[in-house]
N, C-alpha and C positions, 0 to 999 in steps of 0.2 A: 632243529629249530622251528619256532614256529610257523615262519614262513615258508615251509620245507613245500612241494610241492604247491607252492600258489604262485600269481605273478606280483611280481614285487615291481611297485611304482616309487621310485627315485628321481634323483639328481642326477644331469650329465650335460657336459660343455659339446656340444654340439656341431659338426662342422656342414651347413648347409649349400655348402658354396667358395668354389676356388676365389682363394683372397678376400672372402670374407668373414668380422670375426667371429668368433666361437660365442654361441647361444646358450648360457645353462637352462635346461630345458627342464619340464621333468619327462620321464621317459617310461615306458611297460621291460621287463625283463621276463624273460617267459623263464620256468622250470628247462632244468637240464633232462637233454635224454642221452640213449647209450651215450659212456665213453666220454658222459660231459659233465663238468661240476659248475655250481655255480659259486663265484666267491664275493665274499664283501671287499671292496677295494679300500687299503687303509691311507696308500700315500702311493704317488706316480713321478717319476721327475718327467721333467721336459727335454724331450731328446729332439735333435733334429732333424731326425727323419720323420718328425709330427710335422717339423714345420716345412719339410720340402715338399713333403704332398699338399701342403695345404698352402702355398705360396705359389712353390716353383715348380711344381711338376705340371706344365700345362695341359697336360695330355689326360691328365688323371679322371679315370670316372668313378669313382669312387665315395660320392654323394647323393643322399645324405649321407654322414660317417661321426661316427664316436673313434675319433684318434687316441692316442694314450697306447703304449706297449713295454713301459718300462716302469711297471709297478710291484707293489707287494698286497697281499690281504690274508684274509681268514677265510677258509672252507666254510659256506652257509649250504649247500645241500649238494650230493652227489646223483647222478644218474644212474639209470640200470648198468650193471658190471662193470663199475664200479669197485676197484677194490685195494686200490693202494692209498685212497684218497677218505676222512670221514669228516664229519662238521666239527667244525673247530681247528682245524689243521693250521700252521701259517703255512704260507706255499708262496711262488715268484712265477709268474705267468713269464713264459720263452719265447718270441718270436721265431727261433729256429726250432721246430720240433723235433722229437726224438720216441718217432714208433720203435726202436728196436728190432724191427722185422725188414724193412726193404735194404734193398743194395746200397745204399747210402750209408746205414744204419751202421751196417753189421763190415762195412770198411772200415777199418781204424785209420785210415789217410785221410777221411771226410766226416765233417759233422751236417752234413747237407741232409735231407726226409724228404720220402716223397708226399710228406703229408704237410709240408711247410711252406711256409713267404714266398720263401723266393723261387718254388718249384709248381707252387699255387696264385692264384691271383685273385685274392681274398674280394675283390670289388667285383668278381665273375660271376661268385658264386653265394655272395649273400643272399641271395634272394630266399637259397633254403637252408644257407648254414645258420646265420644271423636270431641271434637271439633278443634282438634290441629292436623296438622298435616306440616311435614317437610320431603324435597325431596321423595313425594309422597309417604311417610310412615305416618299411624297412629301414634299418642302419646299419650300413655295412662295417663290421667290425674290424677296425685295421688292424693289419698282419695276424689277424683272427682275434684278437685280444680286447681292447679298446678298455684302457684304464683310467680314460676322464672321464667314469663315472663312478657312482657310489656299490656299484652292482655290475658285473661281466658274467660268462658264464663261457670254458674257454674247453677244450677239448684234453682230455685226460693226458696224451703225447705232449703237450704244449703247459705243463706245470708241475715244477720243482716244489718237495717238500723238504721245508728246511728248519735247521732248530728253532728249535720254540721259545726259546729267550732271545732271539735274533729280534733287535727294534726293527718293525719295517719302516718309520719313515727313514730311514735311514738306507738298509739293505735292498729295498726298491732299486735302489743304482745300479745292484749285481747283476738286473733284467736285460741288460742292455750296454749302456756305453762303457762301462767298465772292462768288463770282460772283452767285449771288441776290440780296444785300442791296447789292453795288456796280454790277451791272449795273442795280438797280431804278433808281438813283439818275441814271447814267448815258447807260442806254439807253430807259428808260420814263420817267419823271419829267422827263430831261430837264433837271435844274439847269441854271442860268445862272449868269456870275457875277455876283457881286452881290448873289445872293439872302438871302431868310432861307429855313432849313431847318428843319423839327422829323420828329426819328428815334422812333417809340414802341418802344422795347423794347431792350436792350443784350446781347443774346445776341451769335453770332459773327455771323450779318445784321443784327443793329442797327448792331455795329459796322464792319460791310462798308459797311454805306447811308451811314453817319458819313463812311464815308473817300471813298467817291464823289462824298458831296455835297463833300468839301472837293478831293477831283482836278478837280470841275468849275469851282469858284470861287467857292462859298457864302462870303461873308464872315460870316455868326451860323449856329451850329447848334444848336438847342436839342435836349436831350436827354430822354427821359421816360423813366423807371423807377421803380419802388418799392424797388428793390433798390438804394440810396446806396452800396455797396462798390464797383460797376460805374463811376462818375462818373469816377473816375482812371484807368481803362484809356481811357476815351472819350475824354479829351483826348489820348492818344497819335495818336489816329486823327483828330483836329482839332475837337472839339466846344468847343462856347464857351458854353453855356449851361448849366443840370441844373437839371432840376424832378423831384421826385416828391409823386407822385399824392397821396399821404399826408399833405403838408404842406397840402394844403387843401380846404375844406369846400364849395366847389361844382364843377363841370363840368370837366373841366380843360384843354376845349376854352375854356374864359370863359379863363382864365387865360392863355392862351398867344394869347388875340383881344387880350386888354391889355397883355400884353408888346409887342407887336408894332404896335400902332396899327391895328388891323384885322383880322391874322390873315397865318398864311405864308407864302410863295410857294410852297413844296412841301409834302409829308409825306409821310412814309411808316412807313408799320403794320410792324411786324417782327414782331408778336406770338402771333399767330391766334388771335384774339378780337374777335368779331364787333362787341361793345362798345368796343373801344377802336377799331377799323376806322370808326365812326361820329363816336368823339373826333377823330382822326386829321384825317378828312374836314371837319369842321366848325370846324377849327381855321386851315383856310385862305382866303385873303383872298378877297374878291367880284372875282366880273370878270375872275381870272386863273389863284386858284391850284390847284394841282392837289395829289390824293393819289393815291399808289399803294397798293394791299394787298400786302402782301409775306408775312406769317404766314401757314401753311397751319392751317385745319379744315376737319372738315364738320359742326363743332359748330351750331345758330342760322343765323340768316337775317339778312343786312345790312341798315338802315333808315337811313330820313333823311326830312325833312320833304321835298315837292317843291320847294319857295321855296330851299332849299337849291343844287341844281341850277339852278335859273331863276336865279339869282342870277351866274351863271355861273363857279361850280367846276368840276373835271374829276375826275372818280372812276372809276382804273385797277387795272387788276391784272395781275400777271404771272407765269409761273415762270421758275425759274435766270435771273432778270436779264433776261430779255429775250437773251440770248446762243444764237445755234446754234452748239450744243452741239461737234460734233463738229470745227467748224473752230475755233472758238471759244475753247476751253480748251489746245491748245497756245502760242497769241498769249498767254495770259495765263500759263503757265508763264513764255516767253519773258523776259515783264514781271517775272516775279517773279525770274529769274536776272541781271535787269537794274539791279536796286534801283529799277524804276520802282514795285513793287506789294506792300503788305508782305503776307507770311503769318505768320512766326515768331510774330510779336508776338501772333496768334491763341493759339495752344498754352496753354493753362493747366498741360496736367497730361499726364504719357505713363504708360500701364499695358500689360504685356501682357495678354493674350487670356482668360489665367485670370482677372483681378484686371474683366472687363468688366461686373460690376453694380456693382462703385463706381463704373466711370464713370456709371452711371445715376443713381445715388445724387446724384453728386457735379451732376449736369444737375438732377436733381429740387430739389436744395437750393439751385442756385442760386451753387452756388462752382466752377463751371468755367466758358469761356469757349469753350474745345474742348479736348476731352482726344482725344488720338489715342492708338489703340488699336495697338499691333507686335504683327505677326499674323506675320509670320514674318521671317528672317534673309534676305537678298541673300546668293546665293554668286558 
């Protein structure tokens, strides 16, 4: 392309400051080197772990910053060695990397890299990774990716090539919360058919965990939210129960041990909240059942009595589902061009790129389910 080795000046929402909103700025994108492509970003949903670092993670130093990690685009130039990747590509930028070479990698019990998120601490190290930057400020690229803008350029381990008739503003979704709450269900948790399930939290991973638990063969899915608006999207995705927390005056792990004659064969946390991470847990049966954590913090510290454990529950935890990433997330485009995997039905709400703190807004308040953000035009 034309702009193949030059720096490309763009568009990007901006975050300059804890709890403050998002700037579209225009911004410098520098050329990729080894190992780096740069792509044109086409569409990004709004995930919430944009908005916990940029809200509720006090602690975070990670400013200035280009958030966004759960997008789609097109290959606009590759770097030296370079070789899986050319211009033109469509591709899905991974928060979870997948070198293929470390111990992580090459386990097939872990989709963890040691080139990724949660094993790197992407705000440490912008200063020489970061390809972004605005009014001669660096910008730290979150979870190395940063999709609210028009232009990223992300590291060859960290993007999925996937079919070329795949719409991204659509499969964007597959970046991230999809695969988190369905692969939890799936690949960690493990449902049976059979079972009883209970989902905490009805974001786009509550309702991912919902629809996994019901691909594996959950015949009951209990749902938990405080937010009752959420209950009618959830039965799309196969839930058969709703509880909120609200309608009742003790534990709401008691409640869902008496619904159930004991407590449920799964759970799984969508929320990231240490406290309900403990309801979650304690809601499942002696002897067998198991919870995963799915909600990301680093709010609070997880507890439970030890009789709890002795008793013989399973308390897991995972990111992006349990899925490596890189091979991973084209099988589940596949899936989704096949009407085996639904996405659409995610979409609450589409804004472009100016209009990106209502989608916060609209995450904060609790009336989006994903709003996907069109960040630029396919030519």
């Amino acid at each position: 392309m034309a702009t193949s080795g030059k720096v490309i000046k763009c568009r990007a929402a901006v975050a300059w400051g804890h709890k403050q909103p998002l700037v579209v700025e225009e911004i410098e994108v520098f050329p990729p080197r080894d190992h780096e492509i740069r792509i044109k970003v086409v569409a990004t949903g709004m995930c919430h772990s944009d908005l916990y670092f940029l809200v509720d993670c006090e602690g975070w130093s990670g400013f200035p910053a280009v958030l966004g990690h759960e997008g789609a685009g097109i290959v606009e130039s590759v770097g030296p060695h370079v070789t899986k990747f050319r211009p033109g590509d469509k591709v899905i930028p991974v928060p979870i990397t997948q070198c293929g070479e470390c111990r992580f990698c090459l386990n097939p019990e872990s989709n963890l890299c040691v080139k990724g998120w949660p094993l790197i601490k992407h705000e440490e190290v912008s200063h020489i990774t970061s390809r972004l930057k605005c009014k001669g400020q660096t910008l730290v690229q979150f979870a190395g990716i940063s999709t609210f803008s028009e232009y990223t350029v992300v590291s060859e381990v960290a993007l999925a090539k996937i079919n070329d008739s795949a719409p991204l503003e659509t499969v964007c979704l597959l970046g991230c919360g999809i695969p988190t709450g369905y692969g939890a269900a799936i690949n960690i948790a493990k449902v049976k058919p059979g079972s009883t399930c209970a989902v905490f939290g009805l974001g786009a991973v509550g309702l991912a965990a919902v629809m996994g638990c019901k691909a594996a063969g959950a015949t009951r899915i209990i749902v938990i939210d405080t937010n009752k608006d959420k209950f009618e999207k959830a039965k799309v995705f196969g839930a058969t129960d709703f509880v909120n927390p609200k309608d009742h005056a003790r534990p709401i792990q008691e409640v869902l041990v008496e619904m159930t004659n004991g407590g449920v064969d799964f759970s799984l946390e969508c929320v990231g909240n240490v406290d309900v991470m403990r309801s979650a847990f304690e809601s499942c049966v002696k002897g067998w059942g198991v919870s995963v954590v799915v909600g990301y913090t680093e709010s609070g510290e997880v507890s439970t009595l030890p009789m709890q454990l002795l008793a013989g529950r399973t308390w897991k935890g995972c990111f992006f589902g349990g899925y490596k990433s890189v091979e991973s997330v084209p099988k589940l485009v596949d899936e989704y061009m096949a009407k085996k995997l639904k996405v659409d039905e995610f979409v609450s709400h589409r804004l472009p790129l100016d209009r990106i703190n209502e989608a916060v807004d609209l995450l904060v308040q609790g009336k989006s389910i994903r709003t996907v953000l069109e960040i630029s035009q396919v030519q």
